[in-house]
C-alpha positions in Angstrom: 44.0 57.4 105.9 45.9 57.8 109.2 49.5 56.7 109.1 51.4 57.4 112.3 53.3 54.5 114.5 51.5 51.4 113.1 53.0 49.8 111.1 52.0 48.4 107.4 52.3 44.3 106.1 52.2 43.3 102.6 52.0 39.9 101.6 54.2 39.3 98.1 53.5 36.6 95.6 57.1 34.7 94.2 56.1 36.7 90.5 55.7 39.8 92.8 52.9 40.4 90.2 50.5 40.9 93.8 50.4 42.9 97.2 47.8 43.4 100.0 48.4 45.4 102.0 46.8 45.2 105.5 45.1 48.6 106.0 42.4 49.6 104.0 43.2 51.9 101.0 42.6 51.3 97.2 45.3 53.2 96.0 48.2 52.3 98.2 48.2 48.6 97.5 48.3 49.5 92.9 51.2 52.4 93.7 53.3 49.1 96.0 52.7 46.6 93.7 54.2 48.9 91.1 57.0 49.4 93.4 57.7 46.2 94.3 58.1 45.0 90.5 60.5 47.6 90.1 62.4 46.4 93.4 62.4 43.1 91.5 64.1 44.2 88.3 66.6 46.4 90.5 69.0 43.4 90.4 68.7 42.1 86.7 69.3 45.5 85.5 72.4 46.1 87.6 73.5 42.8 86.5 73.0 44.2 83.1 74.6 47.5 83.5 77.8 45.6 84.8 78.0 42.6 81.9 78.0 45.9 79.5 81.0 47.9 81.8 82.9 44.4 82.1 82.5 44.1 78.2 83.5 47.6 77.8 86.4 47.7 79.7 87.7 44.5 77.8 86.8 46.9 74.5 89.0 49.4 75.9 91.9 47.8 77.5 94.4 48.1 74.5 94.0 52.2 74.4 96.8 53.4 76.6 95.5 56.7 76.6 92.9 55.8 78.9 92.2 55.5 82.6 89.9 52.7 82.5 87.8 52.4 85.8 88.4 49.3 88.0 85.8 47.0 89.8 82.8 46.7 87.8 81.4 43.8 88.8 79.3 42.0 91.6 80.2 44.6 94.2 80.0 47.6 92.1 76.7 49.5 91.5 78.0 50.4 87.9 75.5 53.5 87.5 78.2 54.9 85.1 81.1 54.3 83.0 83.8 57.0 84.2 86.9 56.8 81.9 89.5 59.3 82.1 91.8 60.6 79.2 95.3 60.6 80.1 96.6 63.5 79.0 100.2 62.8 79.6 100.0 61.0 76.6 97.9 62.8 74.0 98.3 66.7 72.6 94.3 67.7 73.6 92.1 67.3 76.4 89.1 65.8 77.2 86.6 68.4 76.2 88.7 68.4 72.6 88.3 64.9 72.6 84.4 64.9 74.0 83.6 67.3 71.3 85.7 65.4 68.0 84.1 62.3 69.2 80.7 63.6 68.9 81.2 65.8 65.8 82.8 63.0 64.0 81.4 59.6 65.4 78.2 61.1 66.8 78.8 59.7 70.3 77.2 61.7 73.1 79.3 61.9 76.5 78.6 63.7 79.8 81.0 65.1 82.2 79.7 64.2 85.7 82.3 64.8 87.9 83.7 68.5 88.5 85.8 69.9 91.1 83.9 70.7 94.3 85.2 74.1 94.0 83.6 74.8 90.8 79.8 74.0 92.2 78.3 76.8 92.3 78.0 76.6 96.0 81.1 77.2 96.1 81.4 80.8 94.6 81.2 82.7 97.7 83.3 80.7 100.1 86.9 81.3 100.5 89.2 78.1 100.2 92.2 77.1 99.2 92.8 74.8 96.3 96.4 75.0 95.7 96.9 71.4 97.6 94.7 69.6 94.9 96.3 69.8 91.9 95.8 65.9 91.3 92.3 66.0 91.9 92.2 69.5 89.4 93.9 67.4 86.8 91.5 63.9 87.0 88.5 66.1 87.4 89.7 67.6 83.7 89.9 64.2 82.5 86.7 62.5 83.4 84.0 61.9 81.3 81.5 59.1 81.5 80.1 56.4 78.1 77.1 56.0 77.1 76.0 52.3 78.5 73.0 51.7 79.5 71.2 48.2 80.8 70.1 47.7 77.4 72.8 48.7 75.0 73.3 46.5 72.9 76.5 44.3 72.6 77.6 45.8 68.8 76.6 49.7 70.5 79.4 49.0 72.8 81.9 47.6 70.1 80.7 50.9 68.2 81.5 53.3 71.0 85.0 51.8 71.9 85.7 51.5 68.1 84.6 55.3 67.5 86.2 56.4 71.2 89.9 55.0 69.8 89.7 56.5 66.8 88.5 60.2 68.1 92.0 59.8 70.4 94.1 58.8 66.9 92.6 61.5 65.1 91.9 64.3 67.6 93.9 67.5 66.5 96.0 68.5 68.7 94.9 71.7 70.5 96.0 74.5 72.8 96.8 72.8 76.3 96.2 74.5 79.4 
């Protein structure tokens, strides 16, 4: 098949069960159906996502050690549920934290979000950093929930439950 400047039209049931599309291959008009249903799920399961951050956050709001995140909702693509640990407030940092609330609740986290200057990329070129310290300090203090389209309402009242009790009982450990 020879696909250059011309261009391709599918025809989509309302169930978007059903393409055709108008040049002649077998395979291409299985692999967009496929991708079409997908297309159609794309806003059910954001809708999802969010109800679960929203619910979350509502969890959450009485723990005045964290940094809740703001705006999940219609407008937000709520791919992930970025917290941060205020460590103003508390006598061990995030990875302490990360780590008790696994060993102790057995609830996974993942730090997504690191200083620029730590990618690898950046090992060989010079900068200067010494203007950042803010971002430094929230980078340390980001980690992200697991919620996922699917997780089910009493998982989420599990992980807040198990994420305030990790902060009371977190030993205190040896600060930066």
């Amino acid at each position: 098949m020879k696909l250059g400047n011309e261009k391709i039209y599918f025809t989509l049931s309302t169930d978007c069960e059903t393409t055709q599309p108008a040049i002649d291959d077998p395979d291409l008009g299985e692999r967009s159906t496929r991708g079409l249903a997908q297309l159609a799920k794309t806003d059910r399961i954001i809708g999802s996502r969010q109800d679960r951050m929203v619910k979350m956050g509502e969890l959450l709001a009485d723990a005045e050690e964290l940094i809740l995140p703001a705006g999940h909702g219609p407008e937000h693509g709520s791919h992930l549920y970025t917290v941060r640990l205020n460590t103003d407030k508390v006598a061990f940092d995030t990875e302490e934290l990360r780590d008790h609330l696994k060993e102790q609740y057995q609830v996974g986290t993942v730090k997504n979000y690191s200083a620029v200057w730590d990618w690898e990329a950046f090992e060989k070129i010079d900068h200067d950093r010494s203007d950042c310290d803010i971002a430094e300090k929230a980078c340390r203090q980001v980690f992200c929930l697991p919620i996922f389209p699917d997780t089910p309402p009493e998982d989420l009242e599990s992980v807040a439950w198990a994420l305030k009790e990790a902060i009371q009982t977190c030993p205190a450990g040896t600060l930066e």
